[in-house]
C-alpha positions in Angstrom: 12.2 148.7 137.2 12.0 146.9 140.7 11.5 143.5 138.5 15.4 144.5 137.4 17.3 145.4 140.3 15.5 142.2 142.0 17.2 140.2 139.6 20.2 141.4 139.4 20.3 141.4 143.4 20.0 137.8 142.6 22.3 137.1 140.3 24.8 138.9 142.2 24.5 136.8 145.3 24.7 133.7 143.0 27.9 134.9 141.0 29.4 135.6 144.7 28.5 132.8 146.2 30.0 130.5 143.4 33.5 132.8 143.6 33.7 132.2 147.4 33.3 128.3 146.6 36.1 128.7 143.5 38.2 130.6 146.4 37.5 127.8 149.0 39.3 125.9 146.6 41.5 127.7 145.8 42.9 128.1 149.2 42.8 124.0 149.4 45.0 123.7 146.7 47.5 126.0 147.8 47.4 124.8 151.0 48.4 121.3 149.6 51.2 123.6 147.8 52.5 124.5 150.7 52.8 121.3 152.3 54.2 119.4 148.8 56.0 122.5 147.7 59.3 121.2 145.9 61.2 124.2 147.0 60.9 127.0 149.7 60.4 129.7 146.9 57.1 127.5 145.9 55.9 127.5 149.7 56.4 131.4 149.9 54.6 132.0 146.6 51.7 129.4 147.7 51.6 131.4 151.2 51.5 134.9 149.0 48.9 133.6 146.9 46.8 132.4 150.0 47.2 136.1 151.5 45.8 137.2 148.3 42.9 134.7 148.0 41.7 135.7 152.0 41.4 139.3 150.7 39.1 138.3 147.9 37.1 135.9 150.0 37.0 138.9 152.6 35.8 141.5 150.1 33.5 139.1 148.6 31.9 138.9 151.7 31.4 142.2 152.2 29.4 142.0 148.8 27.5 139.6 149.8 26.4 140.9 153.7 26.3 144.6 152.1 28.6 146.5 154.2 31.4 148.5 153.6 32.9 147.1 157.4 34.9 144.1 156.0 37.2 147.2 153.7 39.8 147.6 156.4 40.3 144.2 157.5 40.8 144.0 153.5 43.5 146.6 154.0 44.9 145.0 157.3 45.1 141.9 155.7 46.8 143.4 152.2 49.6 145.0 154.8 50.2 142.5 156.5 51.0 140.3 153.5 53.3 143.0 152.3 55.2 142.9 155.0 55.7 138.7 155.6 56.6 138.8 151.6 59.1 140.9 152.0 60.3 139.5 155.4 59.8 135.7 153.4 62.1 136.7 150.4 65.0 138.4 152.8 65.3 135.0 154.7 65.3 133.1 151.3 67.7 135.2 149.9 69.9 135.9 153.0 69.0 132.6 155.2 68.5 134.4 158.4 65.6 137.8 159.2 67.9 139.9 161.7 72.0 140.1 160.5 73.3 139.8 163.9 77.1 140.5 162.1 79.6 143.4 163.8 81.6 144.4 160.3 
């Protein structure tokens, strides 16, 4: 039995190691997004998308150094990327964060 759970402690550091390279990627290619992006709305998904890609890459590594630590910062991170989406899509939809107008 020790035989087995040695090799699957193996194979899952090799199937998390090649997911953090795929994410390392990843996050290039969205970072080129972002810079290429045709439109704002492509630059705010490609920004959402990288948000999404950190928390992966931050619970994978929390996998990989077995420890449950890296769970809030995957929390902080998923909050925090709620809350520039939503502040992202008012100033795309509205043009400016704060309405400074006296009706």
């Amino acid at each position: 039995m020790s035989a087995l759970q040695d090799n699957f402690a193996e194979i899952i550091q090799m199937i998390s190691i090649i997911c953090l390279i795929a994410l390392s990627v990843s996050i290039l290619l969205l970072i080129i997004r972002v810079m290429k992006g045709p439109s704002n709305a492509d630059r705010a998904v490609a920004l959402d998308a990288i948000g999404i890609n950190i928390m992966a890459f931050a619970a994978l590594l929390a996998i990989i150094l077995i420890t449950p630590n890296f769970n809030d910062i995957v929390l902080l991170i998923g909050i925090l990327l709620f809350i520039g989406t939503v502040a992202i899509a008012i100033y795309l939809e509205k043009g400016d964060l704060i309405d400074t107008e006296d009706d």
